[in-house]
C-alpha positions in Angstrom: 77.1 -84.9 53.4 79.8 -86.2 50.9 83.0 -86.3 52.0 85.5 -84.5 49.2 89.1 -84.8 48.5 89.6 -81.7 50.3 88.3 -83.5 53.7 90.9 -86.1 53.2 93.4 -83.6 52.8 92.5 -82.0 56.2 92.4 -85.1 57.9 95.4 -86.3 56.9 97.4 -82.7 57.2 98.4 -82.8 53.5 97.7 -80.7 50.7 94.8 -81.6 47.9 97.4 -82.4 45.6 99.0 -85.1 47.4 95.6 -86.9 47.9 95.3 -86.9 44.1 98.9 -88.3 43.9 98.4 -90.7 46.4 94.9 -91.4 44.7 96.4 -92.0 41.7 98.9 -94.1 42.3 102.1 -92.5 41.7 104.8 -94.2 43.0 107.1 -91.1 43.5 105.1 -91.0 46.9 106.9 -91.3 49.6 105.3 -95.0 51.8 104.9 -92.7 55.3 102.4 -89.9 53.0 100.7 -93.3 51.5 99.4 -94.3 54.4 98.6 -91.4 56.1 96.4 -90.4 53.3 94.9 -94.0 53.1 94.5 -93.9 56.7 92.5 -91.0 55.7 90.6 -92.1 53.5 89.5 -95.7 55.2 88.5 -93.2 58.2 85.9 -91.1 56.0 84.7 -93.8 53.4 86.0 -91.6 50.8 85.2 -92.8 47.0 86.9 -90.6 44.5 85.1 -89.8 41.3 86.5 -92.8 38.9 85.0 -90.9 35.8 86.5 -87.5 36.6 89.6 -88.8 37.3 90.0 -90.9 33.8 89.1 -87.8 32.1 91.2 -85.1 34.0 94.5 -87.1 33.3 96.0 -89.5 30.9 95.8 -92.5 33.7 92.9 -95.0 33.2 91.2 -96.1 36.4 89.7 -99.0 34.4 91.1 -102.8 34.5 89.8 -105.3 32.3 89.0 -109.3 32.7 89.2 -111.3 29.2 88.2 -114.3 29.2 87.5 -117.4 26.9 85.7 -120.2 29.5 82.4 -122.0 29.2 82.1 -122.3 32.9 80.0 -119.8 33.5 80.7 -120.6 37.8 84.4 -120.1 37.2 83.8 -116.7 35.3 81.3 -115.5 38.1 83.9 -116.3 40.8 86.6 -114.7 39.0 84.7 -111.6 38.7 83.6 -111.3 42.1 87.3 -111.6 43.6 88.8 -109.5 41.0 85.4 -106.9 41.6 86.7 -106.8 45.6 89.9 -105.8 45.0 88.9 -102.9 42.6 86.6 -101.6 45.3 89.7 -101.1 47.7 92.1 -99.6 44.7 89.4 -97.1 43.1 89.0 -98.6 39.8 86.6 -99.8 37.5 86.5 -103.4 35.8 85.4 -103.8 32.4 84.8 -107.5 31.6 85.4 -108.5 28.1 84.8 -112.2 27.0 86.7 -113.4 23.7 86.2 -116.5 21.3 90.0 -117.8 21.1 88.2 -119.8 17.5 87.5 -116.3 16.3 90.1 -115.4 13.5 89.3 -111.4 14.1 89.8 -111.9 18.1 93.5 -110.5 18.1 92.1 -107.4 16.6 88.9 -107.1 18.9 91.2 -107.5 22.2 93.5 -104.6 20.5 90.6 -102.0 19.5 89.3 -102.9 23.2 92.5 -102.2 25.1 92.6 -99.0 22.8 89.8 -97.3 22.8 88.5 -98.3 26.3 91.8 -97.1 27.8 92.5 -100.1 29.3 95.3 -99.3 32.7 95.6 -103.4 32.9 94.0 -106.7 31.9 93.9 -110.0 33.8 93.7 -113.2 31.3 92.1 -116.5 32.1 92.6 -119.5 30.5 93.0 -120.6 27.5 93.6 -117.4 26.2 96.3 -116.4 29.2 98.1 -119.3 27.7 98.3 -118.2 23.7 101.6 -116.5 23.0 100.1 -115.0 20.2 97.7 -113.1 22.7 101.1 -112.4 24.8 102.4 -111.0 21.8 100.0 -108.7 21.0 99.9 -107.1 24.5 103.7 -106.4 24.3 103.5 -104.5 21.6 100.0 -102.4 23.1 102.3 -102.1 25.9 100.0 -102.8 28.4 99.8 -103.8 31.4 98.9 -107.8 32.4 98.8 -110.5 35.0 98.4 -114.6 33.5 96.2 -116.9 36.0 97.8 -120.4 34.4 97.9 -124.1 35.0 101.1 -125.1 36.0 104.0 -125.4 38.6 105.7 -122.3 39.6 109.6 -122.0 39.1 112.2 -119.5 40.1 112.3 -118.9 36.5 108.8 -118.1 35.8 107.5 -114.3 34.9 106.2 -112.4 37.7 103.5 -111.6 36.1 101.6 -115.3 36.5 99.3 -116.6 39.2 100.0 -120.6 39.0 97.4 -123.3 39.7 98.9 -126.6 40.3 96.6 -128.7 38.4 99.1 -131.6 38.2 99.4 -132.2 42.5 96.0 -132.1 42.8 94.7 -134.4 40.0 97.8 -137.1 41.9 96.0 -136.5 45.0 92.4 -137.4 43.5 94.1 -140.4 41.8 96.2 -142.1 44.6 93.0 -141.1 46.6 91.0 -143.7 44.3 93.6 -146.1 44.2 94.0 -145.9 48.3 90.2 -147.4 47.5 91.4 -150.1 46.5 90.9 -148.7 42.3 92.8 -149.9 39.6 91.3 -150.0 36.3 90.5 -146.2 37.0 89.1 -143.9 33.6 89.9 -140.4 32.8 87.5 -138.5 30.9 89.2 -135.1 29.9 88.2 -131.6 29.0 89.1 -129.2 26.1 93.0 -130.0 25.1 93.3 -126.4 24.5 93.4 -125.3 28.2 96.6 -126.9 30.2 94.6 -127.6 32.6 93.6 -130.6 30.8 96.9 -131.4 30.0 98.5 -131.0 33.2 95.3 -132.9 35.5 96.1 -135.4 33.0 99.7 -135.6 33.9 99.0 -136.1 37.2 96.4 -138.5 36.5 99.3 -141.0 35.2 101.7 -140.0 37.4 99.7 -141.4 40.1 98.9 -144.5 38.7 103.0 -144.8 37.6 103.7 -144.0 41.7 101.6 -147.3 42.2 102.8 -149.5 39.6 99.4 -149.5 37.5 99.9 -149.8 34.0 98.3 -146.6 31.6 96.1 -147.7 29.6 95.2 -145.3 26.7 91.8 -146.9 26.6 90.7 -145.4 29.4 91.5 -142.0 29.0 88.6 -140.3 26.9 88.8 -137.1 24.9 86.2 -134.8 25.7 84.6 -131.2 26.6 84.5 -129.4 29.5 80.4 -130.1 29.5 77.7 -132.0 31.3 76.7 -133.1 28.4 80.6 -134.6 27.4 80.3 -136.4 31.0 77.0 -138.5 30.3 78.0 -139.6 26.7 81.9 -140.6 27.3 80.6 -142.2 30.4 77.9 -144.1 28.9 80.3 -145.2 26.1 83.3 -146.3 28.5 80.6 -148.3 30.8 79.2 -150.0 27.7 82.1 -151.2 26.4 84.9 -151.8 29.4 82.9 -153.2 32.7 86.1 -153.6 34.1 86.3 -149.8 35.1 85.7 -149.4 39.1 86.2 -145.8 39.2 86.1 -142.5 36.9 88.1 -139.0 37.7 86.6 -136.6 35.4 88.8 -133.4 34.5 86.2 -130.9 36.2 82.9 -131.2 38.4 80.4 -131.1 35.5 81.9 -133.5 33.4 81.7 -135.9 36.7 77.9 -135.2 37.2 77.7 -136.1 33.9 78.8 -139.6 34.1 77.4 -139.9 37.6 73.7 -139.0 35.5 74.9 -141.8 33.0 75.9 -144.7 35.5 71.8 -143.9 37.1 70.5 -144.0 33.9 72.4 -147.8 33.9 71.9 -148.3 36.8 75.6 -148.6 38.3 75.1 -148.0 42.0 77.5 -145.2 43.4 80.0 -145.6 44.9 79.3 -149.1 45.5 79.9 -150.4 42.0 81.3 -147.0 40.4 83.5 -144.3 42.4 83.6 -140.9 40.7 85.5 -138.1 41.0 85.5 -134.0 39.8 87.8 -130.9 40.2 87.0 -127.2 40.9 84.7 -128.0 43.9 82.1 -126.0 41.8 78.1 -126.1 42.8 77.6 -129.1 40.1 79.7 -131.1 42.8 77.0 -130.1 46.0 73.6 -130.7 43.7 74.5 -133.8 42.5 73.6 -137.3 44.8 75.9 -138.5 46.0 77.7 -135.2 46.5 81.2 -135.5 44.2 84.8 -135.7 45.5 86.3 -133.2 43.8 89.6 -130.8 44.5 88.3 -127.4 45.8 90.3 -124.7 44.2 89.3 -120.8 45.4 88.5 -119.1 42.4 87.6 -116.1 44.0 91.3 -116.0 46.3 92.9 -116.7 43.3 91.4 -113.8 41.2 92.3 -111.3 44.0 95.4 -111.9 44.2 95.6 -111.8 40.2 94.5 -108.3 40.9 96.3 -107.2 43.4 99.4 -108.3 41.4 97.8 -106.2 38.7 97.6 -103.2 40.8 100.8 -103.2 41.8 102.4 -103.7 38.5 100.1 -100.6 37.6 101.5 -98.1 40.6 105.1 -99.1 40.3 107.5 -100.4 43.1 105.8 -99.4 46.5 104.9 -102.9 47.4 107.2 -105.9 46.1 106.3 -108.1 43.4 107.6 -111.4 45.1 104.7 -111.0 48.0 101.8 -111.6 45.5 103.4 -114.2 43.3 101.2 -117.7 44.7 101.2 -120.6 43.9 97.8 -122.2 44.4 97.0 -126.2 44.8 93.7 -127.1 44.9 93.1 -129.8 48.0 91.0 -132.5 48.4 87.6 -132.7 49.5 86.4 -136.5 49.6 82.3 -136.9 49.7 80.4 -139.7 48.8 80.7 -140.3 45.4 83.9 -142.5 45.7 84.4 -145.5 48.0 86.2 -148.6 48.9 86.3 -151.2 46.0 84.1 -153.9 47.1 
């Protein structure tokens, strides 16, 4: 039998109203009612009718992801987490992907927010880090939450989930140097994400910490591909055979030049160490399996929408609780070794 709104009223001794209040997150409601209602609610798996309740009000009970990433394991995670979270809140998640190299894409993300009655979008990189795209949201008026590369400060918004990029790329590096490494290549991703930039940054700020010379040579522009990997690595082998070791800026890029250095025959890690980030499935199905810097996509996303949701409903739960900082950590396999 389904359980109604009426049932969770009962249970919780209030009227109907008050479970539609609570239900739609109105933050005039006092924190004692909220949870007795919840409580309520938990106890006899109710699920509200999302549909009815977008059309009987002017509240939308739809949140949107936007996103701009070739990584198609990144955007699968991202929706997952943010997916659990809208379970437990009662909402809907329309998922929205944009081309930041479309000229009309302003315009596209404004007639979606419109007309799809958007309550709240979660950006992704690159596009979370486009003022322009900030912009244009502050004037819709709408409600967002940033996921962005970076280190988090006392003075940054509260509307930002921060992945420190930078820590984790010194921690790969000083990990390859600990090796024994010194002429140690970077092959980067897309300059338009800061992620690039700012794995980059801590790429050289580890070799600085050491007292190892930068040498632009070996840091290679590239694409966050497979295909970028296995031609800027077969490139940077050909022509410098002093390079010991290669951190690539994410995990397919590093299977990519791990497929190169087989194809010429560069033994790993015994001649070649190399090195990913994200901890993504490219760094499990390669052989060797890829150091790499695991980073919780999935975590990360929930908390982006948690952070959403409560930006959406008001004050009841503080702000400062969901603002994280995350650093992806370490996970050393067998794809880097001591310099023979």
């Amino acid at each position: 039998m389904k359980v109604t709104i009426n049932d969770v009223a009962k249970l919780a001794g209030v009227s109907m109203k008050t479970v539609s209040r609570v239900m739609n997150n109105e933050p005039s409601v006092r924190k004692k009612t909220y949870d007795e209602v919840m409580k309520a609610v938990n106890e006899l798996k109710y699920q509200p009718n999302l549909a009815a309740r977008s059309l009987a009000g002017t509240k939308s009970f739809t949140v949107g992801l936007v996103y701009d990433n070739p990584n198609a394991y990144y955007v699968l995670d991202m929706q997952k987490g943010i997916l659990s979270r809208c379970k437990d809140e009662g909402y809907e998640l329309l998922i929205h992907p944009c081309s930041g190299k479309d000229e009309n894409m302003l315009e596209e993300l404004t007639t979606m927010v419109t007309r799809a009655r958007i309550s709240g979008l979660i950006l992704t990189p690159p596009l979370s880090e486009r003022e322009d795209v900030i912009e244009a949201l502050d004037k819709l008026e709408v409600n967002y939450v940033r996921v962005l590369s970076g280190r988090q400060t006392e003075e940054t918004q509260t509307d930002c989930i921060f992945v420190n990029d930078r820590d984790a790329s010194f921690a790969i590096t000083e990990h390859l140097i600990g090796l024994g490494h010194r002429n140690i290549a970077f092959l980067s991703g897309d300059k338009e994400h800061k992620s690039t930039l700012e794995r980059l940054a801590g790429y050289k700020e580890a070799l600085s910490s050491n007292n190892i010379n930068i040498d632009d040579a070996l840091i290679i522009d590239g694409h966050y591909s497979f295909e970028s990997g296995v031609n800027n690595a077969k490139a940077l082998l050909s022509e410098n055979k002093s390079v010991t070791a290669i951190f690539a800026c994410n995990d397919e890029i590093a299977a990519g030049a791990l497929f190169a250095a087989r194809l010429m025959t560069i033994k790993i890690p015994q001649q070649l160490s190399i090195a990913g980030f994200e901890d993504n499935p490219f760094s499990r199905q390669t052989w060797p399996k890829l150091t790499t810097a695991h980073q919780s996509i999935e975590t990360i996303a929930q908390h982006a929408a948690q952070l959403l949701f409560t930006k959406t409903r008001g004050t009841r739960n503080k702000p400062k609780e969901l603002r994280k900082m995350f650093t992806p950590e370490l996970v050393i396999r067998d794809s880097t070794g001591a310099l023979e």
